[in-house]
Every structure is written in structure tokens, then in C-alpha cells.
Steps between C-alpha positions, in 0.01 A plus 500: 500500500632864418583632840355819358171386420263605829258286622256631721504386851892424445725736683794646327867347598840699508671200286199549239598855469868383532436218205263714275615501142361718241489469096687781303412733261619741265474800700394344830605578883890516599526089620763683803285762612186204502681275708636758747144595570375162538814435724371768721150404503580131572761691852202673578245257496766274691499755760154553505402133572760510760356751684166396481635202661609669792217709537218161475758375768511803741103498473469144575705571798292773630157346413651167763613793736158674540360151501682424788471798684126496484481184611711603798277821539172331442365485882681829584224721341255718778133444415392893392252493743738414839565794718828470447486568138599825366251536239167552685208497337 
């Protein structure tokens, strides 16, 4: 299959903009200048997946961390009606 050919529902790989080959023609794009850019789109979308690693991790973290603290915190809540509580109705 022509790594350049999209598919929908298929994401987009660096080595497919890294492996992309194009036909020439009289007249057509500077081959260097094409596969610079595509070299830089395939770093960037490298980087991109990379951090949106980190960041699905770091939330996954968080999400367990509020988990367990409001399972710690559960009983600690004042009923809003107890004289103690600072919100009087």
C-alpha cells in the first residue's frame, strides 16, 4: 500500500512521512525541499505523540489520586444541616 494514500480512521506515522515517495514531473516540486518538510513533519508528529503520552499518563495519575483521596474523605463530610456546619441555611 502507498504509505501516502490516507485511509480514514488510520492515523498518520512519522516513518510514512519518512518513507513517502513521490512521482516526478517536468516542472514539479524541488524532491530536497519535499523531503525536508516531510522530515520535519514526521519530528513533529514524533514529538507530538510523545507528549500526548505523557500528558494521558499524568491524567491517569491524577484521576487514581482524586479517586483515592475521596475515598479517604468520603465519611469526613458535615451534613449542611449540623450546627457545626458553616453554611447555615
Amino acid at each position: 500500500m502507498d504509505p501516502m494514500i490516507y485511509v480514514a480512521g488510520q492515523r498518520l506515522h512519522a516513518h510514512q512521512l519518512r518513507g513517502a515517495t513521490f512521482g516526478t514531473r517536468w516542472r514539479g516540486y524541488h524532491p530536497a525541499q519535499v523531503d525536508a518538510l516531510l522530515d520535519r513533519a514526521a519530528d513533529e508528529l514524533d514529538r507530538l505523540r510523545r507528549e500526548l503520552t505523557t500528558a494521558t499518563t499524568e491524567a491517569e495519575r491524577i484521576r487514581q489520586a482524586l479517586r483515592q483521596w475521596q475515598s479517604r474523605h468520603t465519611g469526613c463530610r458535615e451534613h449542611p444541616t449540623s450546627p457545626n456546619s458553616r453554611w447555615q441555611q
